[in-house]
N, C-alpha and C positions, 0 to 999 in steps of 0.2 A: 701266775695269776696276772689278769691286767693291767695294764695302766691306760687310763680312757683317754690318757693326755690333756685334760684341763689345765688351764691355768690354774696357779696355788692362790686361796685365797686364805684370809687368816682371821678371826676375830675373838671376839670378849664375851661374855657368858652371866653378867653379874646378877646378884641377887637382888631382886626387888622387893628393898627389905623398906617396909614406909620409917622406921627408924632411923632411917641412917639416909634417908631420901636426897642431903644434898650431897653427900658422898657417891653415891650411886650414879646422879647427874655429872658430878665431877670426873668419874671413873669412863662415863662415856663418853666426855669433851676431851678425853685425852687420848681413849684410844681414836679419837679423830685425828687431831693432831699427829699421835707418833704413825700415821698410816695406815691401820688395819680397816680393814676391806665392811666389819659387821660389828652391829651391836645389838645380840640377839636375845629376846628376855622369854623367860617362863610364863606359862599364866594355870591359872589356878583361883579365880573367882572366889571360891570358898577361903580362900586358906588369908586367915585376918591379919595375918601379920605383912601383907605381902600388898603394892601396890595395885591398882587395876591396868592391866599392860599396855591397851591402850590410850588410855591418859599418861600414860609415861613413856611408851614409848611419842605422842605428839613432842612430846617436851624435848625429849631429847632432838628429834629431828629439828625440832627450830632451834637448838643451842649447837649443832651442828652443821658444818657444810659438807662434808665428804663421804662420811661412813652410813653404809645403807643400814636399816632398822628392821627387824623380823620377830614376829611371832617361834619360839621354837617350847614347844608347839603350845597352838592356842588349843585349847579346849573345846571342842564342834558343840559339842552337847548343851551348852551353856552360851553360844554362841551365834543366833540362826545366821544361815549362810547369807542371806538377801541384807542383812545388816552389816554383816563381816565383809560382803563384799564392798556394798557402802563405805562401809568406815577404812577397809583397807585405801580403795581409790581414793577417796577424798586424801587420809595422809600424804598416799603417792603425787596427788595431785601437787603439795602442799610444799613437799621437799625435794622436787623436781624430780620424782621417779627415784627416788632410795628406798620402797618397802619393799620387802619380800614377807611371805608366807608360809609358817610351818602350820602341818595339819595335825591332829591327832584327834585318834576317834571317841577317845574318851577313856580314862582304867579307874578312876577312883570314884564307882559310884553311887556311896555311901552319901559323901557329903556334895556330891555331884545334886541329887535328888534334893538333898536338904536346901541346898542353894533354886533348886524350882527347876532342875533338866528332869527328863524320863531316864529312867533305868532302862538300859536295852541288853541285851545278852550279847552275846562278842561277836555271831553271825548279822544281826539287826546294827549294829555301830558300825563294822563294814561297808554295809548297805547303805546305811544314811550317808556316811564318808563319801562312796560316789558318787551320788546323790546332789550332796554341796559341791560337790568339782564341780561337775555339769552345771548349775547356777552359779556359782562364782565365774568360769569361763565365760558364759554366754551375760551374766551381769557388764564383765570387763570389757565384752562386744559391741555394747551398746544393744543386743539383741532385746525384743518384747518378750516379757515374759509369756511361756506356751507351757512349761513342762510341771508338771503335779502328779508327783510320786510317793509311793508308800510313806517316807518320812517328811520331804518337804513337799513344796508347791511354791512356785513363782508367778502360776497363771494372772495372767491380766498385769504385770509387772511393767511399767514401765520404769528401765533402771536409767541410773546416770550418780555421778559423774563419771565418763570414761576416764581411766587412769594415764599417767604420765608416761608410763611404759606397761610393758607385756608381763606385769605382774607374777614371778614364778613360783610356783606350791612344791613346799616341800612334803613331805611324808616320813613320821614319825614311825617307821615301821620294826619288828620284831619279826610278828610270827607270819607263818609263809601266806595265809592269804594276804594278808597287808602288805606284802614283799611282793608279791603280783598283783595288788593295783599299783603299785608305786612305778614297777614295768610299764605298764599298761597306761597311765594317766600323768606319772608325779614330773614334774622337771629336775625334781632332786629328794634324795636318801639322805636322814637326818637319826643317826642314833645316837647315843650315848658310851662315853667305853666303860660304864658302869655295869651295862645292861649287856653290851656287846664288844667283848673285848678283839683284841686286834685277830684274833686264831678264829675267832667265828666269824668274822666280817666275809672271806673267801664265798662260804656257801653262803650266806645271805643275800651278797654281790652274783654268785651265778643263779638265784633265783628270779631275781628282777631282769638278768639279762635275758633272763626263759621267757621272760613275760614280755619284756619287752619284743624283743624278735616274734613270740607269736601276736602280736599287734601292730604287727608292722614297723618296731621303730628298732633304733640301732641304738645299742647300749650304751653309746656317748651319750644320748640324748639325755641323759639323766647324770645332774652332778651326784655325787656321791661326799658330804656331809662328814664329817663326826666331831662329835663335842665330845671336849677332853677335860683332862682334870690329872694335878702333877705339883712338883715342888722342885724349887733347883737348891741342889745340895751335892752330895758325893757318892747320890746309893747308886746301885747295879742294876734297879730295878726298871721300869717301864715310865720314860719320865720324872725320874728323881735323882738325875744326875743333872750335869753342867749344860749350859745353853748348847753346846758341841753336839752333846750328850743325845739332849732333846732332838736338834736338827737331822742328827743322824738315824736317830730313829723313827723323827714322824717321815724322811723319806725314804725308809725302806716300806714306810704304810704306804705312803702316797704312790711310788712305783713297781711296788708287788703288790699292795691290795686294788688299789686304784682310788683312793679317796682324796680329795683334791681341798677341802677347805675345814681347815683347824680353827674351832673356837673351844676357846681356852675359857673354863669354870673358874673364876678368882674376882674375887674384891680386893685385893691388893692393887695399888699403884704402880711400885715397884716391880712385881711380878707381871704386871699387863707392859711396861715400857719394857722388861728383858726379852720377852717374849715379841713383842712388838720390834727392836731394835735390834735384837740379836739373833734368835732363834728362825724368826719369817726370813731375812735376806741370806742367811746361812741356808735353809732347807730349801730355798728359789733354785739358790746355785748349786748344792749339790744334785736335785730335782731333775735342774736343767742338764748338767754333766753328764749325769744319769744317760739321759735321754739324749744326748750328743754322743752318744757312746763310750765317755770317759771311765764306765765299769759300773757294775750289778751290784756292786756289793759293799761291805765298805771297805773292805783294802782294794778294793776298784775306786774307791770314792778318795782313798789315800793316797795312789800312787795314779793321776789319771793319763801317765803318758802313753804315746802310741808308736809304731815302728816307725825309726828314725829317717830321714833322708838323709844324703850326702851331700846336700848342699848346706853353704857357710852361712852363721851367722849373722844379723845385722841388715838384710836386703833392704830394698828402700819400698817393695810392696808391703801392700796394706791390705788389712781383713776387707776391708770392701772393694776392691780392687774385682778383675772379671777373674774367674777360678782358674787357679795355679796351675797348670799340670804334673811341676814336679810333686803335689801332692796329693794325697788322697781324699777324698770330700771327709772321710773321719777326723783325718789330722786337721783340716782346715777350720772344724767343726770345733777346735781349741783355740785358735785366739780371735774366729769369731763369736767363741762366750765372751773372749773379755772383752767384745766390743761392746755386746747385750750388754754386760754388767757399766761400762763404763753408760751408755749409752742411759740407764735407768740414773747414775749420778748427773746427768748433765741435764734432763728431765726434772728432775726431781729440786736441780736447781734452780729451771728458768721458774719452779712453782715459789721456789723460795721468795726468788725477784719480784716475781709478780706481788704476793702476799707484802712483801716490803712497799712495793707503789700502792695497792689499795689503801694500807695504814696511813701511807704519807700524804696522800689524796685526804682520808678521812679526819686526818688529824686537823686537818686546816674547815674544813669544813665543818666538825662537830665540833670541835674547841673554840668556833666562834659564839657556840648559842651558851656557855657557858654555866648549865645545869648539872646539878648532881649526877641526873639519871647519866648524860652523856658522857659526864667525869666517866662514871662509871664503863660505861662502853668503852673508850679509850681506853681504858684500864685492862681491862678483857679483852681489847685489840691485841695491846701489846704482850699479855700475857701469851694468847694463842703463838704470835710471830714468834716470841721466846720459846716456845714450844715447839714449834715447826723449824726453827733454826736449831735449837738443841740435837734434835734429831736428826739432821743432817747432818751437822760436825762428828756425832757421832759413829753414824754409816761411811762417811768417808775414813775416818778414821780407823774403822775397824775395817774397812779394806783394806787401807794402807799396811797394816799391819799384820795384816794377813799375808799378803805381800813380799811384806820383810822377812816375817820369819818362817815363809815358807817356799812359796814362790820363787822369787829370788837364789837362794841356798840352791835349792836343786837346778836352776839352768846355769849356776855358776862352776858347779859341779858336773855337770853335762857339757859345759862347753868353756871353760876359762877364756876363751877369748870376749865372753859379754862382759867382761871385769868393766870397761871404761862403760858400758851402757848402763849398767847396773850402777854404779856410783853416781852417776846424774840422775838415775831414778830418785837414790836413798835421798841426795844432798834435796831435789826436787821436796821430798814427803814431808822432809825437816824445813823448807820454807812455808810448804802447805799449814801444815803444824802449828806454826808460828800464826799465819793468817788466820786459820781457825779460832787460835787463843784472843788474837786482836779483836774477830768477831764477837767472841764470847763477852769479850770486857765493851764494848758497845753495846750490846743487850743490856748485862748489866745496870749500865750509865742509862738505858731507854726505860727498862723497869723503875727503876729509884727514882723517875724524874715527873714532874707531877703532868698531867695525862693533858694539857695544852699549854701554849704557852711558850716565850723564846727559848726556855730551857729545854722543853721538849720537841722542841724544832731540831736545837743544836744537836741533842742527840739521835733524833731520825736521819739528819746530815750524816754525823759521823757514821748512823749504821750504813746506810748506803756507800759513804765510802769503802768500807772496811772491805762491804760486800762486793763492790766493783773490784778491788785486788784481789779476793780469792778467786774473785768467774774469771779475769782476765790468768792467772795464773795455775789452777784448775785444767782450765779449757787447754791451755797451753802444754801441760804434763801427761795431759790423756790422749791424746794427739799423737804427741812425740813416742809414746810409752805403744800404742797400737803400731807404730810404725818399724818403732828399732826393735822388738819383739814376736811380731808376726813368725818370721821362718823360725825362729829357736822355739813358739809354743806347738809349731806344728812339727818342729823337730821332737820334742824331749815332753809334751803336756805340762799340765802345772805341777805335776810332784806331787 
């Protein structure tokens, strides 16, 4: 079966439950922070227990800087499209191009009616489905309204606001004519593994590509979706074992079925940061291996070595260097991952850096008006930095240790002469370690201290110091570590 080659994206699924409302908001400030890509909400108008998804998803996008917001799906019926469009753009406008768009044509429509939509029979809710693409498109074009069809009309429309970006519609699809408009029109396939578990996704997947292909588009052009739902524990089952567990399974979805973006059903915290911290940068790399040609399977994903050369140990060439001849683009294709992987840590830090100068910018500037509200802000500065540094000690750290107890072992094993390279690595991880703990206890000291003021000066000082010796020392071991490493991962792979 496929693989469309997307990039993996990951997100959060929570329930828009109005009782639990600051919970809710909380759970989507965090999947911001630990890095997931969506935070995508149900909608269901009728159902009372449950927020309006547009007013909460506005909320969340302004309590947010990173993570896009999406309809999954909204409700068309209940919905008109020249509004949807509206209110989509405008959010998009708002949050600098973070909406996305799930459609669905409508299933529950009992209380559908009750809430003031039309009942349509499942041919007629299709129809109307196209219907709004075409006005939502031609809304987000800035086009006049011209087109007035069986279910809507935009005639005489003139739309606006054009949105921040090229707003993408997903499609909540099952049955196969919805699987060929989604070919045919959608940017992206949005099911559920409730509805559609991993074994049906194949045909579902070569009907869109049917569709798509007779409409002239190539089957990339559509991301491919699925929302999940699971528990980390120790079953055998489908998602209910260990983070490993999980990684290894949603990339055997992602490279045999072809579905590239996981959002996880949970109101757990805990459960959104494992998932968030553990499970997304584990299933990147294995993803990526994959498709480096590191193996199909998972004792391909266990063992990812490739036939050996005869050259020694240690060379002073480097993954970026012009291509090797004594190897093969596959072998070389192994420790230019661990550049990609080193290369998203060192990213991922200069964001760190930055996020610390805004704070220390803003601390001086808000803590001189000396208001509750701004206390407050500061307060919620430093929480977010605490959050966004958390999670990086963490990802570095569980590479390290991946590393160690994997990594390492096998090219030691494969080549006993890296014995001296390998021991400046480990001694290396254990100062890293050490800087990481130092950072931690700096946050600490920044969280406890009251949000302006010398005190919380001294602690922005020391975090920045702490954080100048890890990027100086960091930078230094990824470097070294790409260099002394090259020929033995194109010799022997990672193990």
């Amino acid at each position: 079966m496929p693989d469309y080659g997307h990039e993996l994206e990951f997100g959060v699924f929570p329930t828009p439950d109005a009782s639990r409302h600051h919970a809710v908001l909380e759970l989507a400030q965090l999947a911001d922070v630990v890095g997931l890509e969506h935070v995508s909400v149900q909608d269901h108008p009728y159902q009372r227990s449950f927020l309006d998804t547009w007013t909460l998803l506005s909320v969340i996008g302004a309590r947010t800087s990173q993570v896009r917001v999406s309809t999954n799906v909204v409700s068309l019926p209940l919905r008109p499209p020249v509004v949807l469009a509206k209110s989509a753009a405008s959010l998009d406008v708002l949050t600098g191009g973070r909406v996305e768009l799930g459609l669905g044509a409508g299933a529950f429509w009992d209380p559908i009616v009750a809430a003031g939509g039309l009942r349509r029979t499942p041919g007629e809710a299709v129809d109307a489905l196209v219907e709004a693409i075409g006005i939502l498109r031609s809304f987000w074009a800035g086009e006049p309204g011209r087109f007035d069809g069986e279910h809507y009309s935009n005639k005489g429309l003139k739309p606006g606001p054009v949105p921040a970006h090229d707003i993408p519609i997903w499609i909540g699809a099952l049955k196969p004519r919805m699987l060929g408009v989604t070919g045919r029109l959608a940017d992206g396939w949005i099911p559920s593994m409730g509805y559609a578990p991993p074994e049906a996704l194949p045909d579902m997947n070569a009907r869109i590509d049917d569709a798509a292909a007779k409409a002239g588009r190539a089957p990339q052009d559509i991301r491919r979706l699925y929302n999940i739902n699971g528990r980390f524990g120790s079953g055998s089952g489908l998602l209910e074992g260990s983070p490993k567990d999980w990684a290894e399974q949603l990339t055997d979805i992602a490279v045999g079925i072809g579905m590239s973006t996981f959002i996880l059903a949970t109101d757990d915290p805990a459960t959104l940061q494992t998932f968030a911290e553990e499970v997304a940068p584990l299933t990147r790399e294995l993803v990526a291996a994959e498709r480096e040609g590191g193996g199909s399977s998972a004792e391909g994903r266990a063992s990812a070595s490739v036939p050996a050369s005869t050259e020694p140990a240690g060379s002073t060439e480097t993954a970026g260097a012009q291509p090797d001849s004594r190897f093969t683009p596959q072998q070389l294709a192994i420790p230019a991952h661990l550049v990609e992987v080193h290369d998203y840590l060192r990213a991922e830090l200069d964001q760190v850096r930055d996020i610390v100068r805004q704070v220390r910018e803003g601390h001086t500037t808000v803590g001189s008006a000396r208001s509750a509200i701004n206390t407050m802000t500061m307060r919620q500065n430093n929480w977010t930095l605490g959050a966004y540094c958390e999670s990086y000690c963490r990802i570095v750290t569980g590479h390290h240790t991946n590393e160690d107890r994997a990594m390492f072992p096998h090219l030691l094993r494969a080549d006993p002469r890296l014995e001296p390279v390998v021991t400046r690595l480990h001694a290396e991880h254990e100062v890293i370690a050490g800087l990481l703990d130092d950072l931690d206890r700096a946050l600490v000291a920044l969280v406890g201290d009251p949000a302006y003021g010398s005190e919380g000066q001294r602690s922005l000082d020391a975090l920045g110091d702490a954080l100048d010796e890890l990027t100086e020392s960091l930078l230094s071991h990824l470097s070294y570590e790409e260099e002394a490493l090259h020929d033995a991962l194109a010799n022997h792979g990672f193990g």
